[in-house]
C-alpha positions as CSV (number, residue, x, y, z in Angstrom):
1,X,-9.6,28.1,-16.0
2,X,-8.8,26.2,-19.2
3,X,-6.5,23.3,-18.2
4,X,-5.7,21.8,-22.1
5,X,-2.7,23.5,-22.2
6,X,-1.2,21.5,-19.6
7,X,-1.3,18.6,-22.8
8,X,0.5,20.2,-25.5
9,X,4.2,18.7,-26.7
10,X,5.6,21.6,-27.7
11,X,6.7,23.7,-24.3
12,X,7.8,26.3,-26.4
13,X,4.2,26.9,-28.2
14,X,2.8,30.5,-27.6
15,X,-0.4,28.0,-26.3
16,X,1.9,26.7,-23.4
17,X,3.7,29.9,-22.4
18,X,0.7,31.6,-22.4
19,X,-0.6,29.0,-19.8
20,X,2.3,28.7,-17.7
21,X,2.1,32.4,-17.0
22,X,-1.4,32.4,-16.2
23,X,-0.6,29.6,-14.1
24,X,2.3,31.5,-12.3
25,X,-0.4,34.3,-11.9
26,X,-2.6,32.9,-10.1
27,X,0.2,31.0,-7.7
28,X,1.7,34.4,-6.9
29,X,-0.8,35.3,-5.1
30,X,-0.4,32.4,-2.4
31,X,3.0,32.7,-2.6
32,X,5.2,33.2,0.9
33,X,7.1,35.6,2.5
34,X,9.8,35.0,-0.2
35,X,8.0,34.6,-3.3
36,X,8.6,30.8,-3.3
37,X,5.7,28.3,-4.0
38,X,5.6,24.3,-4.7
39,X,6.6,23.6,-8.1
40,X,4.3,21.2,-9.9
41,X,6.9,20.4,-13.0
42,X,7.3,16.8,-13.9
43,X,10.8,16.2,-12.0
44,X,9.2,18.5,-8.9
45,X,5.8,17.0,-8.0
46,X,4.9,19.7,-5.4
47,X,7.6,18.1,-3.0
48,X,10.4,21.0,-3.6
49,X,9.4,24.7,-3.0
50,X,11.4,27.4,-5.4
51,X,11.4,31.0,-6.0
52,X,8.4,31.4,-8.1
53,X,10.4,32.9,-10.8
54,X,12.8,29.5,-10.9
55,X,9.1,27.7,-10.9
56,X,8.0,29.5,-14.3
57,X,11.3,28.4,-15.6
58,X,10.9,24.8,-14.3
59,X,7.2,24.1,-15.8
60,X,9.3,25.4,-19.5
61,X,12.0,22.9,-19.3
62,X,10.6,20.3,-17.1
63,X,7.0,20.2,-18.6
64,X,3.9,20.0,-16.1
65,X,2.8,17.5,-14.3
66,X,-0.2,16.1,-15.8
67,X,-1.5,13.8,-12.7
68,X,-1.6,17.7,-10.9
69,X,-5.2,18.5,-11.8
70,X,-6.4,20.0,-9.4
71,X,-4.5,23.1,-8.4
72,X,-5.3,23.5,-4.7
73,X,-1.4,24.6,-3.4
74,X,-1.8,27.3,-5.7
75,X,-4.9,28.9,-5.1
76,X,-7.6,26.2,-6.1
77,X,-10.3,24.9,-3.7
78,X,-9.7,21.2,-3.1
79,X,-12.9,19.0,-4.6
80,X,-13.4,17.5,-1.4
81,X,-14.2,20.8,-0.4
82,X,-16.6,21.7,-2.8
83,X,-20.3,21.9,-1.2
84,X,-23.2,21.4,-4.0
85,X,-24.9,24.8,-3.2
86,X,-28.8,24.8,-5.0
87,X,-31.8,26.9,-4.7
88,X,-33.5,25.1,-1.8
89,X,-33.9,26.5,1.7
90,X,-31.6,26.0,4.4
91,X,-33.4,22.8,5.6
92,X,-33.1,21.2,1.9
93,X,-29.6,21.9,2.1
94,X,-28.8,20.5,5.6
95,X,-30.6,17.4,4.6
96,X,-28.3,17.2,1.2
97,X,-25.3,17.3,3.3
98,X,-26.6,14.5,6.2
99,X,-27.8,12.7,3.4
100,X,-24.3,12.7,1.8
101,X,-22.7,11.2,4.9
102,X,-25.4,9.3,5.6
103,X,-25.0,7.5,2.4
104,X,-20.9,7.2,3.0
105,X,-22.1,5.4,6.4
106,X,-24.3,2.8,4.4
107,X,-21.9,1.9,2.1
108,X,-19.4,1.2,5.1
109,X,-22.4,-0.9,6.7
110,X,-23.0,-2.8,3.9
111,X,-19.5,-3.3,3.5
112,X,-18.8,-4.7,6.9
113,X,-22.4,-6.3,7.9
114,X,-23.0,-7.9,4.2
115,X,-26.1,-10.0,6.0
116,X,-27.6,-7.0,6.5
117,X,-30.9,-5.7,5.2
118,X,-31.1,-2.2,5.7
119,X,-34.8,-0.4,4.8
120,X,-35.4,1.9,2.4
121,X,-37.4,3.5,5.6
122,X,-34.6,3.0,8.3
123,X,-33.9,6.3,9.4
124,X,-30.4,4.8,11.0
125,X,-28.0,1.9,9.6
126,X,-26.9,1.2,13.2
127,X,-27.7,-2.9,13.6
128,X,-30.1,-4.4,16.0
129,X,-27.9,-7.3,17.2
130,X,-25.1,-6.6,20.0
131,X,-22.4,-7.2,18.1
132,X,-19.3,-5.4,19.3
133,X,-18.1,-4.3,15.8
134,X,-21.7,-2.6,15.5
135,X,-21.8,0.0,18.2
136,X,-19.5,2.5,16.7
137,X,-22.1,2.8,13.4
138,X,-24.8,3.8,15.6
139,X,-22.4,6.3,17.6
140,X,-21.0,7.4,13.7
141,X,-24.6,7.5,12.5
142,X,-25.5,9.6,15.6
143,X,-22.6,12.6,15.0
144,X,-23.7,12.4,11.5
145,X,-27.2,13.8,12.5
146,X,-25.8,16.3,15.4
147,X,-25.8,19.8,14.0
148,X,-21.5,21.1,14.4
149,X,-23.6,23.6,17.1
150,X,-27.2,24.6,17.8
151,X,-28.6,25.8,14.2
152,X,-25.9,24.9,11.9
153,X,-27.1,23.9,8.7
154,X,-23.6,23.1,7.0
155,X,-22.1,20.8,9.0
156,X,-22.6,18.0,11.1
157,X,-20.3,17.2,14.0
158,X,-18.5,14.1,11.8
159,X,-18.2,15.8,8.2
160,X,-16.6,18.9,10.3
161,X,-14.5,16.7,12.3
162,X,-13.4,14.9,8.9
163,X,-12.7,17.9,6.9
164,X,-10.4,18.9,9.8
165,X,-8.6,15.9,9.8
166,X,-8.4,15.7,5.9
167,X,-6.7,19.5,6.0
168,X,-4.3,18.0,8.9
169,X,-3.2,15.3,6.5
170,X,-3.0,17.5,3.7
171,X,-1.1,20.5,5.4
172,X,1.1,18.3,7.9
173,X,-0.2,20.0,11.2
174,X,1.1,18.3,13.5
175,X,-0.7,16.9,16.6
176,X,-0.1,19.8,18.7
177,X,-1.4,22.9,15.8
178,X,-4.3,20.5,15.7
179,X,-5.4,21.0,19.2
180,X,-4.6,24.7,19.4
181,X,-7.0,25.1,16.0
182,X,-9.5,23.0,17.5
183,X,-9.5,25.0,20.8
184,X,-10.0,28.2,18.8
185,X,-12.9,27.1,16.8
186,X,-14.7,25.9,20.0
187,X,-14.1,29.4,21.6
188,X,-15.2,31.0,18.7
189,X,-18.5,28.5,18.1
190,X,-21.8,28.9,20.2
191,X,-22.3,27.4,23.4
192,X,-23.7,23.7,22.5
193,X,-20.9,23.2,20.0
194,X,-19.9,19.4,19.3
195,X,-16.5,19.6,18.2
196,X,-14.2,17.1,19.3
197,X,-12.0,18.5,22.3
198,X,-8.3,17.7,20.9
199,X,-6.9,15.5,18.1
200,X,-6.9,12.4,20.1
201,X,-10.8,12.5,20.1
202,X,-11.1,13.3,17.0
203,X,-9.2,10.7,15.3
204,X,-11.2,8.2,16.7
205,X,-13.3,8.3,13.9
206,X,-10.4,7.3,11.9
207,X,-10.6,4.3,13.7
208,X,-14.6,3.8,14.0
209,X,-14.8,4.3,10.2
210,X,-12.2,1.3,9.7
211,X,-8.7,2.9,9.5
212,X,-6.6,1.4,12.1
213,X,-3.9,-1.3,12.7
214,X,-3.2,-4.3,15.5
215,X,0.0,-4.3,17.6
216,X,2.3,-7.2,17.7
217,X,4.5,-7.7,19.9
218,X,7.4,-9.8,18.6
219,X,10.8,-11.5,20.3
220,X,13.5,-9.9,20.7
221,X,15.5,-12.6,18.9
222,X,12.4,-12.8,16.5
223,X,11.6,-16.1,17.5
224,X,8.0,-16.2,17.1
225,X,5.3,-13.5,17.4
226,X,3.3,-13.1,20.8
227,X,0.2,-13.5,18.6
228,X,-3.0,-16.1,18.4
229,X,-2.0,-19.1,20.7
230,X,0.9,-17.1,22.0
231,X,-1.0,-13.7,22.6
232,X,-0.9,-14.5,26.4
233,X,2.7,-15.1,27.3
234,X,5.8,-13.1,28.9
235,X,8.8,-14.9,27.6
236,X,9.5,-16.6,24.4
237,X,8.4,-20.2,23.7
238,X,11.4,-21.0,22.0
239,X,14.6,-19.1,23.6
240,X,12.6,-18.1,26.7
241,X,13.7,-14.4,26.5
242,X,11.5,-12.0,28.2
243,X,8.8,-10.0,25.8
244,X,9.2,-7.0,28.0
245,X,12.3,-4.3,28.1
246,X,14.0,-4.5,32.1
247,X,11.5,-1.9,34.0
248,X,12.3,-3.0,37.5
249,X,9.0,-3.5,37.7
250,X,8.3,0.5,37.2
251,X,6.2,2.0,35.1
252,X,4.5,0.6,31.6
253,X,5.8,-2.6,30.7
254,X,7.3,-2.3,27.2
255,X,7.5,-4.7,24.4
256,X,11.7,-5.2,22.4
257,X,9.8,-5.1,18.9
258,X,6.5,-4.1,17.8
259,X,5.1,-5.1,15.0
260,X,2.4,-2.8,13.2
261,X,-0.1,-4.7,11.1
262,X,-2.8,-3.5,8.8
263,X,-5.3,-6.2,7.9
264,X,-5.9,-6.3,4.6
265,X,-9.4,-8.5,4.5
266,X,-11.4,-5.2,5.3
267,X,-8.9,-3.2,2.9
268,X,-9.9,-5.6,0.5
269,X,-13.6,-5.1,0.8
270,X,-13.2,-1.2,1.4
271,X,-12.3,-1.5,-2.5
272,X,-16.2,-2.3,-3.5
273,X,-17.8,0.1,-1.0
274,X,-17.2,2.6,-3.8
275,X,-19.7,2.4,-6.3
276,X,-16.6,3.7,-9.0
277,X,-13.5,1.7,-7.7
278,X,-16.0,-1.6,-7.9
279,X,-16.7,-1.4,-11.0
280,X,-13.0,-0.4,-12.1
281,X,-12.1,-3.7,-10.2
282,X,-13.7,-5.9,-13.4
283,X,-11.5,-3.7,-15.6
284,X,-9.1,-6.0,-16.6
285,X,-11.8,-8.5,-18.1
286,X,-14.8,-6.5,-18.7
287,X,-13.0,-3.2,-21.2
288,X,-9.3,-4.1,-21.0
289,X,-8.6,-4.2,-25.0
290,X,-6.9,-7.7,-25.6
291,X,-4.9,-8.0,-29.1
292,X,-2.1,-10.2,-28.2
293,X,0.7,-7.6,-29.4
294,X,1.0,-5.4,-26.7
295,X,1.5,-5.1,-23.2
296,X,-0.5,-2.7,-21.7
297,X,-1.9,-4.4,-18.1
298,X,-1.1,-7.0,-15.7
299,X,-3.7,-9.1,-17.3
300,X,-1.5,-9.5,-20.9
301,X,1.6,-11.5,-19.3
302,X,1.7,-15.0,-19.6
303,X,1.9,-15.3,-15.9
304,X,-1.3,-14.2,-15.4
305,X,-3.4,-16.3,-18.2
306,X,-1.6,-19.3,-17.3
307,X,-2.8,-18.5,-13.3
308,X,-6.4,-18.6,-15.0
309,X,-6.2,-21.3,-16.9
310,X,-5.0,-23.7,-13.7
311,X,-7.4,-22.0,-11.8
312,X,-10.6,-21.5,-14.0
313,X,-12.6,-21.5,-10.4
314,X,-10.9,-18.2,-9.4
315,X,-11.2,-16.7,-12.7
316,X,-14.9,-17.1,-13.2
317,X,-15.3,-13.9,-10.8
318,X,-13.3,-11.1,-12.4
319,X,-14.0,-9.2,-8.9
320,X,-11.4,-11.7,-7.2
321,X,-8.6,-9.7,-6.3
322,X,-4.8,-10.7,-8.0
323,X,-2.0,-9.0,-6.2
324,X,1.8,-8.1,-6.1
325,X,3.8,-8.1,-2.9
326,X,6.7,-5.5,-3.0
327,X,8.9,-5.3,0.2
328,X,12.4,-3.2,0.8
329,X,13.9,-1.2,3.7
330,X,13.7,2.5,4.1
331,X,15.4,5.4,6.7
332,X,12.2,6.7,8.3
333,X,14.5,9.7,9.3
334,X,16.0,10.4,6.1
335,X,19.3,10.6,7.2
336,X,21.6,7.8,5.3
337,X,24.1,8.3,8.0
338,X,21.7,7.0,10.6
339,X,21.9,3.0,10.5
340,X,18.1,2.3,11.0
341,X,16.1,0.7,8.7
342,X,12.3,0.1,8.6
343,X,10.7,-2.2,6.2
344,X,7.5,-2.0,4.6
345,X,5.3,-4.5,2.9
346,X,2.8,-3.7,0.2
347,X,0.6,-4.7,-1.9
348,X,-0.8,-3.4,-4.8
349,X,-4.4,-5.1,-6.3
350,X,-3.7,-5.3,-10.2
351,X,-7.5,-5.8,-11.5
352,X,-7.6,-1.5,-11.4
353,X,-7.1,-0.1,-14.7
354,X,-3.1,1.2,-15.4
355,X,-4.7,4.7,-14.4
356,X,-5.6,3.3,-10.9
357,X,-3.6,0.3,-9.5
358,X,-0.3,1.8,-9.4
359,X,-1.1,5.3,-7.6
360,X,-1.0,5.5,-3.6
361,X,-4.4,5.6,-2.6
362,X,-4.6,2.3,-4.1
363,X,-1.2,0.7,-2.7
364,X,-2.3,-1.3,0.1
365,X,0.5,-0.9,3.2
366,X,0.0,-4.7,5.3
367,X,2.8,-4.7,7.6
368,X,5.9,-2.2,8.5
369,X,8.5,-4.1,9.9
370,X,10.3,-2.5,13.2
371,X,14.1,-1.6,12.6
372,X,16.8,-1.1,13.3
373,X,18.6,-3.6,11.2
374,X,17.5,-5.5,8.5
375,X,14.9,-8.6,9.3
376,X,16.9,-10.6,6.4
377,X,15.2,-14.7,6.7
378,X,13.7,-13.6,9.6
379,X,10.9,-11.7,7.5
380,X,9.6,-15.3,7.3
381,X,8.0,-14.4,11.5
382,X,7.1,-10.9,10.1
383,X,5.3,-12.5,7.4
384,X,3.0,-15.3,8.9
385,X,-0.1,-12.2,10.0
386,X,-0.1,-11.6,5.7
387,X,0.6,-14.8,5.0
388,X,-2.7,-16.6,7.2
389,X,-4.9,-13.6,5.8
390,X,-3.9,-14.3,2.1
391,X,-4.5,-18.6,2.7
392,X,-8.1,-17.8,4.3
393,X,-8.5,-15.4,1.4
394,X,-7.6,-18.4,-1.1
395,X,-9.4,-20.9,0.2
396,X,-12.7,-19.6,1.9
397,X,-12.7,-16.2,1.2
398,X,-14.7,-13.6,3.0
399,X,-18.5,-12.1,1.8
400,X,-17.8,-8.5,0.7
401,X,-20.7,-6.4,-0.7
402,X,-20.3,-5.5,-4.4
403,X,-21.5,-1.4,-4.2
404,X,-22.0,-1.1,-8.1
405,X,-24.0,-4.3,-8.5
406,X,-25.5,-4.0,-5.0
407,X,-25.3,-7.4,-3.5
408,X,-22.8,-9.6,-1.6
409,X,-20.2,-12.3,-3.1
410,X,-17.8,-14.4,-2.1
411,X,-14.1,-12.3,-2.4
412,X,-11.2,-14.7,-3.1
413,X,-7.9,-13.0,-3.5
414,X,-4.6,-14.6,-4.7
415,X,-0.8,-13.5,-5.1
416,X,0.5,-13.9,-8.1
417,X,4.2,-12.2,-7.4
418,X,7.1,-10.1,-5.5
419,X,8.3,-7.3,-6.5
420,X,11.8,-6.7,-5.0
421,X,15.8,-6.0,-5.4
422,X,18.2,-9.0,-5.4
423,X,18.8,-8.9,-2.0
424,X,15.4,-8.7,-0.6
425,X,14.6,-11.9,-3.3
426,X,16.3,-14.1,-1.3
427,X,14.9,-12.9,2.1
428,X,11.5,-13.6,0.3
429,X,12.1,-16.5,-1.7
430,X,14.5,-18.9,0.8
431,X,17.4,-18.4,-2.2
432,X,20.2,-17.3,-1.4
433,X,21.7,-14.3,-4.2
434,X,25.1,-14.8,-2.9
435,X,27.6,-17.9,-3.1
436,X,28.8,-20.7,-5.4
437,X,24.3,-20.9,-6.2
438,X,23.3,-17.4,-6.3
439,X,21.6,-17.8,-9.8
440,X,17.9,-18.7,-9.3
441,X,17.6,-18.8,-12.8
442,X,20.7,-21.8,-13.1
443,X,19.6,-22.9,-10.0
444,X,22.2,-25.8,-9.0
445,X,23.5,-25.0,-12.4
446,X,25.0,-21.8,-11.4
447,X,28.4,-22.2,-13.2
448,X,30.5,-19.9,-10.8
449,X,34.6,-19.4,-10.2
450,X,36.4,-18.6,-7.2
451,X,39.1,-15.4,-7.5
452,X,41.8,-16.3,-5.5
453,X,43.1,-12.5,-6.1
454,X,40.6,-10.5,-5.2
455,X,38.7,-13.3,-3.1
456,X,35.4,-12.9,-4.9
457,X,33.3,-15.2,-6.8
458,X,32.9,-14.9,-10.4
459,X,30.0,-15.9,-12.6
460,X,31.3,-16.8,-16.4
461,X,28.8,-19.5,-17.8
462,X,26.7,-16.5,-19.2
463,X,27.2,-17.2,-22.9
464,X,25.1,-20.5,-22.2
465,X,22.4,-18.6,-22.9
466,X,23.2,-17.2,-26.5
467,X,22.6,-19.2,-29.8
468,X,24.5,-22.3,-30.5
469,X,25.7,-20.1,-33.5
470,X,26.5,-16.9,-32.0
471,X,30.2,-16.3,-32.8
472,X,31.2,-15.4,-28.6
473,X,30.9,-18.8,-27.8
474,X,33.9,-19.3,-29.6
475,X,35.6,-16.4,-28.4
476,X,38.0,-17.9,-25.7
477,X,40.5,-15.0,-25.7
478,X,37.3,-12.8,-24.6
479,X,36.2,-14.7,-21.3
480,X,37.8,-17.6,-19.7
481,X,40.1,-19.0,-21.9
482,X,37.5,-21.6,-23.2
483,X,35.3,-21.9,-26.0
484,X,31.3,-22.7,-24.8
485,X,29.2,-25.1,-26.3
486,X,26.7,-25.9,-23.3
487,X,23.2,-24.8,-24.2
488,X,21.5,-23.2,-21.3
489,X,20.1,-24.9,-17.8
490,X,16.6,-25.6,-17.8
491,X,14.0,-23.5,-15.7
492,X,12.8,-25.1,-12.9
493,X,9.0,-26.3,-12.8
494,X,6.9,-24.4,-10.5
495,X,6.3,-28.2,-8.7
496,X,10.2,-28.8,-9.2
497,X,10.6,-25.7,-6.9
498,X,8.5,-27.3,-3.7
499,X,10.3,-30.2,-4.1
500,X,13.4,-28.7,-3.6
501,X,11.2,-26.3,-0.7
502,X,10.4,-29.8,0.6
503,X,13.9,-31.2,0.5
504,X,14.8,-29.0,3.5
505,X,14.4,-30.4,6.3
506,X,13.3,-28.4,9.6
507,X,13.3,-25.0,9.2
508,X,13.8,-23.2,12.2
509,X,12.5,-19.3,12.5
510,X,14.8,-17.2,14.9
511,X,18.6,-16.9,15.9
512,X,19.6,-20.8,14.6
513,X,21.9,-22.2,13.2
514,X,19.8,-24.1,10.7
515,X,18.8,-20.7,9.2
516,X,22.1,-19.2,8.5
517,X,22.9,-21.4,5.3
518,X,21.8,-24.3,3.9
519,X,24.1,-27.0,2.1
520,X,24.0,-28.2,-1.3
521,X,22.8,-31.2,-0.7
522,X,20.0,-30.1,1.0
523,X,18.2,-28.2,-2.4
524,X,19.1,-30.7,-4.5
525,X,16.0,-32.9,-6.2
526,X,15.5,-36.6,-5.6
């Protein structure tokens, strides 16, 4: 079906109506009971089902959605879907789809093992060694050879087992639909069938194929993490509170807070297992168009040339990874009457093209912080998994195989920024947005005034910042009372800023009294 009409400006062109109807169609058939479908309009984004009638109307006044390609909640087959069918005999065609896994599972092995050297006559990428991170390769490699059940020629038990799981994610089945489906099918198979017996087995190959997450338990005062040289220990080192919930010694022993971490080394390298997404990660230096007048990419600020020119080392490999750190709480139930609040921290790698580095797949989730408050300073404990990952990234860097120019470098990755809301700076940044110095601009130059009336701090020394000439500096009756003739505070060096970071003395993670608020003369530079 022609798709160009999805493009044109004019939504009340004969071109576009004519579209949308053919569109609405085609969606009626796989409407529901009542006639209501998900309506892919720009404001929509197939998260709100309407009548299909109020969906027509929609797609006039609201335009498409243009990301919304691929029509599959309205009667499309999905692409991942879509088997290459030729002329060749069954046997061709069940060694095109092994083969088609079979090269999914070498890129992974290259990926992970970069010292590898895998034949062009190896018949398995499993490795010979006994390392522990090898062995579920050879059992992945294995279930991509075993026929679904005796004489298949379509599937193999892992691409069956992974189309089931991508429909799960796509249709939100939950656990239990899952295993009732997967019981049907094996009743309805051959005897000798190899499907997984519930969901629990089969998302294991989630987990063999590299999608998983570590398990941290953390204080309950969020003291420390029981992690690395702590890993091993029932109470807290510091405030020597139990790790454990009271279970009178009944039952599974459970942790106050858990802390769910996804590493993001292997995320990293997952990138250039792709033959596509590698080379879209030297975007930014090998087509990014570069004319000085506009800002179209990361890559144009000044923040990001004047990283490169400090650190010409980094920037000799466009394939080193720059990211941005965004972090804010969320209701997991969606329910803003219920006072929980989970936090999320993620990263997004900004050497994809505009097209790329802003949409999810791409968005790298590191850690999700356990509610139910707020972690306010204490995202500082939280942080230290990311923030070891992203020093060893800096400074040694980990051997990652490059699938487009097929061979192994040495991945560096760096952090160039947050991304955040006021409130959540100061959590990140150790200043804090509220007080006589909430200005990190101003700095110790925050020119604030107290309200006795309404018992609120003001800020009025914004006019600093305007021309010596501009006529509101003179403008008492406007403001204050007083005319300004200041010119504006000085930004801070970035090496002015760790001095001040230096300046405080023992910082303390956890319920203390150190970490509550910090005194003037403790920021100040020598």
């Amino acid at each position: 079906m022609d798709k160009s009409w999805m493009h044109e400006t004019d939504r009340i062109s004969k071109r576009y109506t004519e579209g949308v109807k053919q569109f609405i169609n085609m969606a009626r058939g796989h409407a529901d009971r009542v006639d209501r479908i998900k309506c892919p309009c720009r404001k929509c984004r197939n998260r709100v089902y309407h009548h299909i009638d109020a969906v027509e109307t929609h797609l006039i006044l609201n335009r498409f959605d243009l990301d919304y390609t691929d029509w599959i909640f309205h009667g499309e087959e999905d692409s991942f879907f879509k088997h290459v069918q030729t002329e060749h005999n069954d046997d061709n065609s069940q060694a095109e789809d092994i083969d088609e896994v079979g090269e999914m599972l070498d890129d992974i092995y290259r990926g992970t093992f970069p010292d590898a050297n895998i034949g062009e006559s190896s018949t398995s990428p499993g490795p010979s060694n006994n390392d522990y991170k090898a062995r579920p390769f050879d059992q992945l490699w294995e279930d991509a050879q075993r026929e679904l059940y005796p004489g298949c020629k379509k599937f193999s038990k892992l691409s069956f087992s992974m189309k089931l799981l991508h429909i799960k994610t796509l249709c939100n089945w939950s656990d239990k639909s899952f295993d009732l489906v997967i019981d049907l099918i094996k009743q309805a198979l051959p005897d000798g069938e190899a499907l997984p017996k519930s969901y629990y087995e089969a998302k294991q190959f989630r987990r063999d194929l590299g999608f998983s997450y570590e398990l941290i338990h953390v204080c309950k005062k969020v003291c420390t993490l029981f992690w690395k040289e702590h890993a091993d220990k029932d109470e807290c080192p510091k405030c020597h509170t139990s790790r454990w919930k009271e279970d009178n010694g009944k039952g599974k022993k459970i942790p106050w807070k858990v802390l769910r971490y996804f590493p993001i080394k292997p995320r990293l390298q997952r990138l250039f297992m792709s033959k596509d997404v590698a080379k879209d990660m030297r975007w930014h230096n090998n087509e990014r168009l570069e004319d000085g007048d506009y800002l179209r990419h990361p890559a144009d600020s000044i923040v990001w040339k004047e990283f490169d020119k400090k650190h010409a080392w980094f920037a000799a490999d466009s394939r080193n990874v720059r990211l941005g750190l965004a972090s804010d709480g969320f209701n997991p139930f969606g329910n803003m009457s219920t006072s929980y609040s989970m936090w999320p921290v993620v990263l997004m790698p900004y050497n994809l093209p505009p097209w790329r580095c802003m949409k999810d797949p791409y968005m790298i989730l590191s850690l999700l912080i356990p509610g139910r408050k707020a972690p306010g300073n204490k995202i500082d404990v939280y942080l230290r998994l990311l923030v070891d990952d992203l020093k060893e990234l800096w400074n040694e860097g980990i051997k990652t195989y490059d699938a487009s120019m097929q061979h192994s470098f040495k991945l560096h990755a760096a952090l160039l920024w947050t991304i955040n809301d006021f409130p959540a700076y100061a959590n990140l940044s150790g200043w804090s947005t509220k007080g006589k110095l909430a200005c990190p601009v101003c700095n110790e130059n925050t020119e604030s005034s107290y309200l006795k009336s309404s018992h609120k701090l003001c800020y009025m020394g914004h006019r600093r910042f305007l021309p010596q000439e501009h006529n509101w500096r003179k403008k008492k009756e406007f403001f204050d009372g007083t005319e300004e003739h200041r010119i504006a505070p000085t930004e801070l060096s970035e090496d002015q800023l760790l001095q001040q970071l230096m300046n405080v003395p023992e910082v303390q993670f956890g319920n203390d009294e150190a970490t509550r608020k910090r005194k003037r003369t403790k920021i100040e530079l020598n």
